[in-house]
BADODO-810441 format. One record per atom (N, C-alpha, C, O): residue in three letters; x, y, z; residue number from 1. Coordinates in pm, 1 decimal, always signed. Example, Ala and Ser with C-alpha at 12.3 -4.5 7.8 and 13.67 -1.06 7.14 Angstrom:
+------+----------+----------+----------+------+
: resn :       xx :       yy :       zz : resi :
+------+----------+----------+----------+------+
:  ALA :  +1319.0 :   -569.0 :   +780.0 :    1 :
:  ALA :  +1230.0 :   -450.0 :   +780.0 :    1 :
:  ALA :  +1320.0 :   -330.0 :   +780.0 :    1 :
:  ALA :  +1423.6 :   -331.9 :   +846.5 :    1 :
:  SER :  +1285.0 :   -225.0 :   +708.0 :    2 :
:  SER :  +1367.0 :   -106.0 :   +714.0 :    2 :
:  SER :  +1290.0 :     +3.0 :   +787.0 :    2 :
:  SER :  +1340.9 :   +113.8 :   +803.9 :    2 :
+------+----------+----------+----------+------+
END
This chain:
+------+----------+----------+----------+------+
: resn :       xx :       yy :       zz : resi :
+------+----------+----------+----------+------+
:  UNK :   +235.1 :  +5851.0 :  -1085.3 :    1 :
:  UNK :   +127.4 :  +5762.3 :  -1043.9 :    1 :
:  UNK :     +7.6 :  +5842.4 :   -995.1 :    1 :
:  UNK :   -111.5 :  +5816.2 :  -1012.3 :    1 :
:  UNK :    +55.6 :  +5932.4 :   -938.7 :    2 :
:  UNK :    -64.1 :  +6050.1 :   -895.8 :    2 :
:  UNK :   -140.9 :  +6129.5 :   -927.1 :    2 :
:  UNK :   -224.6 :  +6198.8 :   -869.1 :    2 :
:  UNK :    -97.6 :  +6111.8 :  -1054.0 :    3 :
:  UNK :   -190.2 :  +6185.2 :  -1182.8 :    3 :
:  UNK :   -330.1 :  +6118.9 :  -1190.4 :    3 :
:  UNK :   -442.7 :  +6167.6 :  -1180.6 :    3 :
:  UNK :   -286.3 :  +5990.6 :  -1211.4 :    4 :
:  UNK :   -381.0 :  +5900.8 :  -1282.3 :    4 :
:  UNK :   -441.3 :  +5817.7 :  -1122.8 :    4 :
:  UNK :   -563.3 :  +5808.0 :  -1109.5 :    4 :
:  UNK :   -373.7 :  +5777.4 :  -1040.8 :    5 :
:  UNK :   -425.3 :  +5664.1 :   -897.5 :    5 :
:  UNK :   -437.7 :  +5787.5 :   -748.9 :    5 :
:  UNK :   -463.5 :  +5750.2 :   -634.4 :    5 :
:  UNK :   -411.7 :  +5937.1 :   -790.2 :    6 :
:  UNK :   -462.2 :  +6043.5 :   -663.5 :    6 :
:  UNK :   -333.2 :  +6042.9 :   -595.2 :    6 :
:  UNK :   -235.2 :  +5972.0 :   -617.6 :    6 :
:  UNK :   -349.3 :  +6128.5 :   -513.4 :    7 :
:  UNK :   -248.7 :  +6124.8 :   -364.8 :    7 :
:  UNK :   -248.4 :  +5990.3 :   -267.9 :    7 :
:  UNK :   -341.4 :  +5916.4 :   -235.6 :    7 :
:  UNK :   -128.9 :  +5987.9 :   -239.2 :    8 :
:  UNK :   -167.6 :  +5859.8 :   -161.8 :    8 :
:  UNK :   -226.5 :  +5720.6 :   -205.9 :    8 :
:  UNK :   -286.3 :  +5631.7 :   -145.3 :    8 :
:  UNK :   -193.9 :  +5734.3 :   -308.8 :    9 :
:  UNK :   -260.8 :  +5571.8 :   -365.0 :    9 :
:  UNK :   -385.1 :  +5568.7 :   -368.9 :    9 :
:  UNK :   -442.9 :  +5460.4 :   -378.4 :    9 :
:  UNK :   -462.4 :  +5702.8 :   -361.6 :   10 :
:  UNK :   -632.6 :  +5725.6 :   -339.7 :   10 :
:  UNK :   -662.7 :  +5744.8 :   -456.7 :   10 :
:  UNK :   -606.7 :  +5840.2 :   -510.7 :   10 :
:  UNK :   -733.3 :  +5686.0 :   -515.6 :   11 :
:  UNK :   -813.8 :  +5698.7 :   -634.5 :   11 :
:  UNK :   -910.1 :  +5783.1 :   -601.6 :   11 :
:  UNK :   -954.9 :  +5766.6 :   -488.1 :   11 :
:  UNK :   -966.8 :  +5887.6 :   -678.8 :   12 :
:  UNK :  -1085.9 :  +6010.0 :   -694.9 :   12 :
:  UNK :  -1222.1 :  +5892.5 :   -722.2 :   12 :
:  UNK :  -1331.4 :  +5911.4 :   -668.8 :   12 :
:  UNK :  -1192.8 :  +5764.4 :   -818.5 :   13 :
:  UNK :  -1325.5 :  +5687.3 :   -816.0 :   13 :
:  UNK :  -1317.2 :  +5663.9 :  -1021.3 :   13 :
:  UNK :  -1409.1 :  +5607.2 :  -1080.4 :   13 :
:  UNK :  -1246.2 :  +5695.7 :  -1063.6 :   14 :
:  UNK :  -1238.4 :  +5661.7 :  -1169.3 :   14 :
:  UNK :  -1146.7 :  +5560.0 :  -1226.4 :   14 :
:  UNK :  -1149.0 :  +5483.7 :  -1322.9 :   14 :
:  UNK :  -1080.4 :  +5582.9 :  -1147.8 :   15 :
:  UNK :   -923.0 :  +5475.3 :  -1145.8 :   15 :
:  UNK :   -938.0 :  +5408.1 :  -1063.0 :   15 :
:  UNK :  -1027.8 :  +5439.0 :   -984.7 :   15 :
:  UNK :   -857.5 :  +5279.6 :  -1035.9 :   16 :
:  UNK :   -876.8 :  +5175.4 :   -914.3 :   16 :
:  UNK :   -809.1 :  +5233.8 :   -823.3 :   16 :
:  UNK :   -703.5 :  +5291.7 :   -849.2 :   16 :
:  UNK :   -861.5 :  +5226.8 :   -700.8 :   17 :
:  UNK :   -788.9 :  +5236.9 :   -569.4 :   17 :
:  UNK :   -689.0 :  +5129.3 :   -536.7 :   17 :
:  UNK :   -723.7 :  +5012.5 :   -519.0 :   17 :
:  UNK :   -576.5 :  +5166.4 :   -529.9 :   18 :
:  UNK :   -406.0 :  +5084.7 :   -543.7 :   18 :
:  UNK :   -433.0 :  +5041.0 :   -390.3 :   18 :
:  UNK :   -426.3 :  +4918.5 :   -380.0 :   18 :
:  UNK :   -458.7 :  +5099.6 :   -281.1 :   19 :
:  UNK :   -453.2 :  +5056.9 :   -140.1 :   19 :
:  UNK :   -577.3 :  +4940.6 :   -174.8 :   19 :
:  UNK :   -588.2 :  +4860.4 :    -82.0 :   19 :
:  UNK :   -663.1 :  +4918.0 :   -277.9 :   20 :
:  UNK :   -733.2 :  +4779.7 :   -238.8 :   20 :
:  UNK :   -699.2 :  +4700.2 :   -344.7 :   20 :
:  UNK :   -796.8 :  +4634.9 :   -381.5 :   20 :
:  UNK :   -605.8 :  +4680.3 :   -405.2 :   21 :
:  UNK :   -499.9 :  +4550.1 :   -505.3 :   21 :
:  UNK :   -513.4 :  +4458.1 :   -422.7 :   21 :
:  UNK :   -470.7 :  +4447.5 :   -307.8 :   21 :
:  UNK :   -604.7 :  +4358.0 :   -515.3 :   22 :
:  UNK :   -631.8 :  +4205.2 :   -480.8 :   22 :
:  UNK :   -486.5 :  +4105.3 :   -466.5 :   22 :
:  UNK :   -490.6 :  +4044.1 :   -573.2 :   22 :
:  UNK :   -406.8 :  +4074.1 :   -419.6 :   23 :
:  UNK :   -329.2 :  +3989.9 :   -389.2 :   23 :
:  UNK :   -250.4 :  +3935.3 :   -520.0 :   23 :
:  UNK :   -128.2 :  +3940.1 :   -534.0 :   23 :
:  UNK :   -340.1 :  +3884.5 :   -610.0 :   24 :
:  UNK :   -238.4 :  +3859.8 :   -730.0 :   24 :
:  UNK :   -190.3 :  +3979.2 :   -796.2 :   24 :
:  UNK :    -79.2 :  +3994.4 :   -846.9 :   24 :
:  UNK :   -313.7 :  +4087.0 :   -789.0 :   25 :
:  UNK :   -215.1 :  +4178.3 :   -890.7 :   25 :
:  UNK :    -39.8 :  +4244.3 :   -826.2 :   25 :
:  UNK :    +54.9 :  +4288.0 :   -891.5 :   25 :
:  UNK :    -57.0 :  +4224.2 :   -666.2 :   26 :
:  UNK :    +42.7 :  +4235.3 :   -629.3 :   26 :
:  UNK :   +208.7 :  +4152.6 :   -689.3 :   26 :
:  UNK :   +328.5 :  +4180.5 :   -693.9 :   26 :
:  UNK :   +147.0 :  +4077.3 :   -713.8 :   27 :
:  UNK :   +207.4 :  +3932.1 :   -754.7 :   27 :
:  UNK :   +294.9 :  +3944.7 :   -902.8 :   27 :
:  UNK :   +399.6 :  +3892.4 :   -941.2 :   27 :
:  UNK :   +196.2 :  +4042.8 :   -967.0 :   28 :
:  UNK :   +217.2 :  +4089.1 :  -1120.5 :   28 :
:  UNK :   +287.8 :  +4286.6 :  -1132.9 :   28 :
:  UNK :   +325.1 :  +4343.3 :  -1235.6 :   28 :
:  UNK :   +283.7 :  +4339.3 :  -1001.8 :   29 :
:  UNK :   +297.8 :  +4449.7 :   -993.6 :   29 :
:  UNK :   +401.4 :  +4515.7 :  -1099.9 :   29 :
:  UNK :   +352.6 :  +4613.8 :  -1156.1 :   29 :
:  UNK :   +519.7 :  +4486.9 :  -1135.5 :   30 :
:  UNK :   +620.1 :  +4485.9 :  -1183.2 :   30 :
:  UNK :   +596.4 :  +4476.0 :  -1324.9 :   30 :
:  UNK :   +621.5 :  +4566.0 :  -1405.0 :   30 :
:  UNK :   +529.1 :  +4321.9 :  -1363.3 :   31 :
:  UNK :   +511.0 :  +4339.2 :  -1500.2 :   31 :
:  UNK :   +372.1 :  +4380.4 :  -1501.4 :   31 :
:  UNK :   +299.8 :  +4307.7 :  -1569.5 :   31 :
:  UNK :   +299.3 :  +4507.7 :  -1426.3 :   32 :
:  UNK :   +221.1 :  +4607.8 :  -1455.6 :   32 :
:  UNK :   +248.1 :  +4707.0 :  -1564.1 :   32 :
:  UNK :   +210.0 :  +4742.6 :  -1675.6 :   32 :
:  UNK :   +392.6 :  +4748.2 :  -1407.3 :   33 :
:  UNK :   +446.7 :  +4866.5 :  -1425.4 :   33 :
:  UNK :   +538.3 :  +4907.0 :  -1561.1 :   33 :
:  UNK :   +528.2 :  +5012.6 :  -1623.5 :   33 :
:  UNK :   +601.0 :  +4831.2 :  -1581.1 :   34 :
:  UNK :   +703.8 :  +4799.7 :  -1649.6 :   34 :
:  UNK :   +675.7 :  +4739.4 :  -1775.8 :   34 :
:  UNK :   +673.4 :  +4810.0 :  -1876.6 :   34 :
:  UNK :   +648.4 :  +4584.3 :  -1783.0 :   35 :
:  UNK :   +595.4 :  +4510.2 :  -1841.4 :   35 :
:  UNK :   +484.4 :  +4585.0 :  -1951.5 :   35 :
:  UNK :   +513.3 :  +4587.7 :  -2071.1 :   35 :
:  UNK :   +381.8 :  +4632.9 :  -1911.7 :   36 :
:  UNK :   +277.1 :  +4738.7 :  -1990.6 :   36 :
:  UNK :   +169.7 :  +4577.8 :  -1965.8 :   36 :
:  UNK :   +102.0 :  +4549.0 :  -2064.5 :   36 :
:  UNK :   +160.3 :  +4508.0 :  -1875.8 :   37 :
:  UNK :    +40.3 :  +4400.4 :  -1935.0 :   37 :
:  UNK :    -91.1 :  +4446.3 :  -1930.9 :   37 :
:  UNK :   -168.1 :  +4380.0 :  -2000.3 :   37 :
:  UNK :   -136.3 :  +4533.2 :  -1874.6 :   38 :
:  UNK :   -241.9 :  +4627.4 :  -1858.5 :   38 :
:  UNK :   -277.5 :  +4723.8 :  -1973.3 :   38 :
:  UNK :   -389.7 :  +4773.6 :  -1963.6 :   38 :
:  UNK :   -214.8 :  +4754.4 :  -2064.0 :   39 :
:  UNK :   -194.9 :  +4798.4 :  -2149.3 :   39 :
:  UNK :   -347.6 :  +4892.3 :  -2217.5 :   39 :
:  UNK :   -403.8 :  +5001.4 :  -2226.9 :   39 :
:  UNK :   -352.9 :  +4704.4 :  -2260.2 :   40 :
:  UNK :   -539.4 :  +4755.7 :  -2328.0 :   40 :
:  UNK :   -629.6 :  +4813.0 :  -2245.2 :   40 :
:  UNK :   -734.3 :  +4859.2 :  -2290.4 :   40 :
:  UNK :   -596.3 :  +4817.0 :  -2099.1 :   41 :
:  UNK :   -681.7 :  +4868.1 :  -1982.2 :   41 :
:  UNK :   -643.1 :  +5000.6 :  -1976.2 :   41 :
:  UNK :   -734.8 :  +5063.9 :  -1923.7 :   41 :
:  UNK :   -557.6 :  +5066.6 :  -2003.2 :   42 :
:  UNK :   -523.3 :  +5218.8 :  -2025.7 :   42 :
:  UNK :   -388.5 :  +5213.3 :  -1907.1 :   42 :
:  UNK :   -368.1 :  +5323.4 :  -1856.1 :   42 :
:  UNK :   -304.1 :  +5110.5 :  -1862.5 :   43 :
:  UNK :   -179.1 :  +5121.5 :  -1762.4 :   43 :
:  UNK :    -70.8 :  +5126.2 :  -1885.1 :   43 :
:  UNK :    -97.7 :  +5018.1 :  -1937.4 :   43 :
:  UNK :     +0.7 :  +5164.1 :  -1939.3 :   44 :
:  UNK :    +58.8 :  +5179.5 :  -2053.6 :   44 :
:  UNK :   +210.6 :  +5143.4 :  -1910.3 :   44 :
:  UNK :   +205.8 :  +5150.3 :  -1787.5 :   44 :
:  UNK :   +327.8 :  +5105.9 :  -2007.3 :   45 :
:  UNK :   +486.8 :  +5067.6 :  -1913.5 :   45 :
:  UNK :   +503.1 :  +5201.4 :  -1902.6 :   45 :
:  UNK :   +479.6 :  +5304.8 :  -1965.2 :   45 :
:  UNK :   +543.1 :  +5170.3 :  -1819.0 :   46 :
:  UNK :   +651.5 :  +5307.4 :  -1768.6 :   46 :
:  UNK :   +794.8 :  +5244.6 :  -1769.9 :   46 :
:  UNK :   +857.4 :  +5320.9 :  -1696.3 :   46 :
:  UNK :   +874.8 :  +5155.2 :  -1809.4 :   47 :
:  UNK :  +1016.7 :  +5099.9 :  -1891.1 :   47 :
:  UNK :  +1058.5 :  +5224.7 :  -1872.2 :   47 :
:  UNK :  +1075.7 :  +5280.0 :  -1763.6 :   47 :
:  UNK :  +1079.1 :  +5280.8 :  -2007.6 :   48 :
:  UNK :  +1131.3 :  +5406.6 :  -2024.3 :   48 :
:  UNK :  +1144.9 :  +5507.2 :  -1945.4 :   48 :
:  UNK :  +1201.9 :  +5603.2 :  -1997.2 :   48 :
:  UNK :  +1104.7 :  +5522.3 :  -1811.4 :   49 :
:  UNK :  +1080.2 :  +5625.2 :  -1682.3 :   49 :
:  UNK :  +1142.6 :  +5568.3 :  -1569.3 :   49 :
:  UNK :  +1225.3 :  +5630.9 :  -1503.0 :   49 :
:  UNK :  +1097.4 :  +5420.7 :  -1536.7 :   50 :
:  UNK :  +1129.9 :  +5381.5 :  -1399.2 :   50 :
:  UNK :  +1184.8 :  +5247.5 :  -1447.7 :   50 :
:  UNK :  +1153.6 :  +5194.5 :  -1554.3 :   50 :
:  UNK :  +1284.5 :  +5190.6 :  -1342.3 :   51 :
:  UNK :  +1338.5 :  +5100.9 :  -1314.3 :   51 :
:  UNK :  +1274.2 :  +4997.3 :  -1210.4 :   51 :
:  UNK :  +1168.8 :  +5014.5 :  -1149.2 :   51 :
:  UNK :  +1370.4 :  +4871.5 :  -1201.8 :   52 :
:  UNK :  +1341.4 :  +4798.5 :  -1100.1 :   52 :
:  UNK :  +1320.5 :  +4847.7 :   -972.3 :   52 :
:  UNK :  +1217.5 :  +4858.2 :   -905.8 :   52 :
:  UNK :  +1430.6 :  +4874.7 :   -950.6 :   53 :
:  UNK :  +1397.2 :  +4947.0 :   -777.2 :   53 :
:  UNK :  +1281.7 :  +5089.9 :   -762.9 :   53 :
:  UNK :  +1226.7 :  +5125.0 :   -658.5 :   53 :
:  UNK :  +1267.0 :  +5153.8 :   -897.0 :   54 :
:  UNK :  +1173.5 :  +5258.2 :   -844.2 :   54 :
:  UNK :  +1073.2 :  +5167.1 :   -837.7 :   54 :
:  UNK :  +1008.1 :  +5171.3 :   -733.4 :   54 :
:  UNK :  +1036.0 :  +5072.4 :   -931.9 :   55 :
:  UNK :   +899.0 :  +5008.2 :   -915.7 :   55 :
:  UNK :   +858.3 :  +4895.1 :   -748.1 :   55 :
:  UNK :   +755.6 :  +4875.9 :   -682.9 :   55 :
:  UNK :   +984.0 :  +4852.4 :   -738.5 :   56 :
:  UNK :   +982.9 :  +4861.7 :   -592.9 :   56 :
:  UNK :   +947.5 :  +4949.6 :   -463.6 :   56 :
:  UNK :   +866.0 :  +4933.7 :   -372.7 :   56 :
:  UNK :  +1021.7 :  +5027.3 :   -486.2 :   57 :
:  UNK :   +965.4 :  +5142.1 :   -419.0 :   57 :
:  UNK :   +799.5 :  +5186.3 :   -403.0 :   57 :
:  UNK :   +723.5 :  +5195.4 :   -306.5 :   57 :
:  UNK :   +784.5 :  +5210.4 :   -562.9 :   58 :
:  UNK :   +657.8 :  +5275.2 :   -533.3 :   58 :
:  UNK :   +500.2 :  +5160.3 :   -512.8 :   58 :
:  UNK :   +384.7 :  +5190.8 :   -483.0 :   58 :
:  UNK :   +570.4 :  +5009.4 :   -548.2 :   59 :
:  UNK :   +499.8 :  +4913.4 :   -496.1 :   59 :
:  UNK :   +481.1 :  +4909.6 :   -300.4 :   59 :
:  UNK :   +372.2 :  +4887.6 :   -247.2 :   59 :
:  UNK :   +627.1 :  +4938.9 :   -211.1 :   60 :
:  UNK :   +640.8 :  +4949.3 :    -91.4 :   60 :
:  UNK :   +528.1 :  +5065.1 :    -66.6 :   60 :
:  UNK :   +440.7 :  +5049.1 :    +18.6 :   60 :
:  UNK :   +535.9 :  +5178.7 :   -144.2 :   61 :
:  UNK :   +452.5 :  +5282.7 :    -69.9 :   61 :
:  UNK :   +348.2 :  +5264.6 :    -78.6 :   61 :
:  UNK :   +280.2 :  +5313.5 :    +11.6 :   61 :
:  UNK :   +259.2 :  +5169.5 :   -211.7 :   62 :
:  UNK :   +126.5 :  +5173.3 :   -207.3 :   62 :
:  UNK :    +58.9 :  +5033.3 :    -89.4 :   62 :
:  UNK :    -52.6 :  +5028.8 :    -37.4 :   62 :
:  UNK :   +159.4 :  +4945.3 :    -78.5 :   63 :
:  UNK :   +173.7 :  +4851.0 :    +84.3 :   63 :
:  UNK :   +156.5 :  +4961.0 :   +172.0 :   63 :
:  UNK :    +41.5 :  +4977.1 :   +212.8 :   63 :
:  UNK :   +226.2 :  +5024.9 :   +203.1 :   64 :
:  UNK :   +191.4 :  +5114.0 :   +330.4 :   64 :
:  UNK :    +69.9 :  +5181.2 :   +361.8 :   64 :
:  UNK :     +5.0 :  +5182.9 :   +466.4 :   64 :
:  UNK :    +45.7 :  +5253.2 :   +218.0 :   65 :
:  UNK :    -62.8 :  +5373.8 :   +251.5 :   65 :
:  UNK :   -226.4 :  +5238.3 :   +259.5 :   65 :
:  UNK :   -338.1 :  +5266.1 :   +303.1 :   65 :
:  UNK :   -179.6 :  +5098.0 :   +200.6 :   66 :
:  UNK :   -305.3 :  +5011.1 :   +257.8 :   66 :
:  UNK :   -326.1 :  +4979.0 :   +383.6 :   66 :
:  UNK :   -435.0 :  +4964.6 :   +439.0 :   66 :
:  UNK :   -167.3 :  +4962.3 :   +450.9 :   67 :
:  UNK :   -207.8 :  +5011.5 :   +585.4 :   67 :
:  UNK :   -239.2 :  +5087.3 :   +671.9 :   67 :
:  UNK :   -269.2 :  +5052.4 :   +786.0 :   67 :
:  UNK :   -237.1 :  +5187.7 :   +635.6 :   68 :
:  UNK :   -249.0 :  +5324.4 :   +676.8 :   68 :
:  UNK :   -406.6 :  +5311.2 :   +699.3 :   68 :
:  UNK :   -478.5 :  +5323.0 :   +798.5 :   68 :
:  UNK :   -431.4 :  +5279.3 :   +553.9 :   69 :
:  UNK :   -633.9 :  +5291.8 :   +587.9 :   69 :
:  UNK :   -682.2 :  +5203.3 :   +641.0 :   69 :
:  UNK :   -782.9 :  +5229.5 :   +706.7 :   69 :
:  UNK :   -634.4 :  +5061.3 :   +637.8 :   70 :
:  UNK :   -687.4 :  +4987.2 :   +746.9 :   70 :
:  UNK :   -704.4 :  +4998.6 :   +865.5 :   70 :
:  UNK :   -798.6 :  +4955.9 :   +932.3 :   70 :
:  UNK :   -554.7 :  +5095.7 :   +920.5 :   71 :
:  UNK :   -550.2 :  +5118.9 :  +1064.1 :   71 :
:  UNK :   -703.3 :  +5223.6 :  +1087.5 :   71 :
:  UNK :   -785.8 :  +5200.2 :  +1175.8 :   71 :
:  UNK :   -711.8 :  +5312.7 :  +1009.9 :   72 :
:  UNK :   -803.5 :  +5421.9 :   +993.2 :   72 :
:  UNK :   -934.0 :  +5398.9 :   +990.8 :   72 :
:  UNK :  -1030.8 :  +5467.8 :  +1023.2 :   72 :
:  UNK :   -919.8 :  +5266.6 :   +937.5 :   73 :
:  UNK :  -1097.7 :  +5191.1 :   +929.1 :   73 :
:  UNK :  -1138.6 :  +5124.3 :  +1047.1 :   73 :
:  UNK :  -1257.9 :  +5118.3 :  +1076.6 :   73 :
:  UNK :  -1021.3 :  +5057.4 :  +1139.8 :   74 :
:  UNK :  -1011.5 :  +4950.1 :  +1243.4 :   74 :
:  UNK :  -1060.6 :  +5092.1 :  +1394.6 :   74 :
:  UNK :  -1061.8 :  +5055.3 :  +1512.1 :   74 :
:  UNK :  -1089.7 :  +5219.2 :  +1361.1 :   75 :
:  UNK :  -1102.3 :  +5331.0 :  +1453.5 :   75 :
:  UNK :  -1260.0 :  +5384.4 :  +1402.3 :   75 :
:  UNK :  -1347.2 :  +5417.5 :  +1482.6 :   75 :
:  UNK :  -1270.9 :  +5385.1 :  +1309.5 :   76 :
:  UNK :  -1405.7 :  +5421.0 :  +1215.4 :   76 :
:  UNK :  -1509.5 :  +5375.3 :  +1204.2 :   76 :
:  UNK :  -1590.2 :  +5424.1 :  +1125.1 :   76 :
+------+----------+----------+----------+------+
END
């Protein structure tokens, strides 16, 4: 994921920043990841690599690191 969305769910500015995912795409995260529905947008599946629970997972971490910057902004 870090190739393409940075460290930390930080996008460099070319890619979307994952810590600001509008609410539905949360909703669709899975059949992002997996699914390929993004496809024509350049998110190609990752099926073949990751599973359910990794995509869980790495859905939990990009939840976190949005909190992370909120807390960071709520000081800023």
């Amino acid at each position: 994921c870090g190739v393409c969305h940075g460290p930390g769910a930080k996008s460099g500015g070319v890619i979307k920043d994952l810590r600001h995912m509008p609410a539905g795409m949360h909703l669709v995260f899975e059949d992002i990841v997996l699914g390929g529905i993004l496809k024509d947008r350049g998110m190609v599946s990752f099926a073949d690599n990751l599973d359910q629970q990794d995509v869980t997972d790495i859905h939990q971490y990009v939840i976190q690191q949005a909190h992370v910057l909120r807390e960071k902004e709520k000081y800023h």
